[in-house]
C-alpha positions in Angstrom: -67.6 79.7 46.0 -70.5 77.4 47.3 -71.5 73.6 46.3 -75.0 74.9 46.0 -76.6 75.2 42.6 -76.4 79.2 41.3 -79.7 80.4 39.7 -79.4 83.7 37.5 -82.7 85.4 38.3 -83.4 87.8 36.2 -85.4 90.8 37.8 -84.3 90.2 40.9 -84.5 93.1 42.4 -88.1 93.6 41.8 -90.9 92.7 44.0 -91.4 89.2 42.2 -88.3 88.1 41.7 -86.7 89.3 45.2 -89.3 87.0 47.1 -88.0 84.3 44.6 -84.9 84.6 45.3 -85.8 84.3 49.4 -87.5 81.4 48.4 -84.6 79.6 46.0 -82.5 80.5 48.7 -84.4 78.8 51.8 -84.4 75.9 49.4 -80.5 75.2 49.1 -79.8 77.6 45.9 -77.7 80.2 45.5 -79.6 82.7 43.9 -77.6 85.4 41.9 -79.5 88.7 40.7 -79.3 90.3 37.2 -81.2 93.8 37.4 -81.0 97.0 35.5 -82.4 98.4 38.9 -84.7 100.5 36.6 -87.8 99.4 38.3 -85.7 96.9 41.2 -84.7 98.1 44.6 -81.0 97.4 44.9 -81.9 96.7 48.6 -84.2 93.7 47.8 -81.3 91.9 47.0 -80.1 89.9 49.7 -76.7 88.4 47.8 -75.0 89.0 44.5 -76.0 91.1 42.2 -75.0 92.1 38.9 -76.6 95.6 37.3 -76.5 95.2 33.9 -79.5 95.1 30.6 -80.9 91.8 29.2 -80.0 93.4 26.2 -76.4 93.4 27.0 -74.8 90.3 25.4 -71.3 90.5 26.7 -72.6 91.2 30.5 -74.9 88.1 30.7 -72.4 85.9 29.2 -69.6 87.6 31.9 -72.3 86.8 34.8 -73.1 83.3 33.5 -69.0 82.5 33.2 -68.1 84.1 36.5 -70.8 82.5 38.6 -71.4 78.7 37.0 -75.0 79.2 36.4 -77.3 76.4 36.5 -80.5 77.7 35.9 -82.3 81.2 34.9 -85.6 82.4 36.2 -86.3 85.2 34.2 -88.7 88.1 36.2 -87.1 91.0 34.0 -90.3 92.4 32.3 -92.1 96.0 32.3 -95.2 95.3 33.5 -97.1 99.1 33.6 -100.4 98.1 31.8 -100.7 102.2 30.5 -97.7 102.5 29.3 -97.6 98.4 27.2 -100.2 100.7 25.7 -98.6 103.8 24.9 -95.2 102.6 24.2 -95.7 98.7 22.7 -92.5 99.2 20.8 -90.9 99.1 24.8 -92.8 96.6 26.2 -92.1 94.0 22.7 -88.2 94.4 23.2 -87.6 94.1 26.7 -90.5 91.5 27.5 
């Protein structure tokens, strides 16, 4: 493992939280990346990543025993103005 701190960012895989990351890691973190990949890239992740759903209980607490995290910066939101419209329901759950 590493000495640095881990940070679960959650999201990471998205535009927001992928230049996060870059940024946690240029300032001595170790920045680990919990995506559903629904909206992420997989390749804007530049070290660990975990696919799994906020929603999934047993998967975040697997991710936060298996990599000692420290700290969570949470970027795992729809963001599609229209459709927070349309589809509130969507938008109240997974925000």
């Amino acid at each position: 493992m590493t000495d640095r701190p881990t940070v679960l960012v959650t999201g990471g895989a998205g535009y927001i939280g992928s230049h996060a990351c870059r940024a946690l890691a240029a300032a001595g973190y170790r920045p680990v990346v919990y995506d559903n990949l629904s909206t992420g890239h997989r390749g804007f992740v530049a070290g660990p990543l975990i696919t799994g759903d906020l929603l999934d209980g047993a998967a975040l607490a697997r991710a936060f025993a298996d990599h000692n995290i420290a700290a969570v910066m949470h970027f795992a939101a729809a963001s599609l103005v229209g459709e927070s419209m349309s589809d509130p329901q969507k938008y109240y759950i997974n925000n």
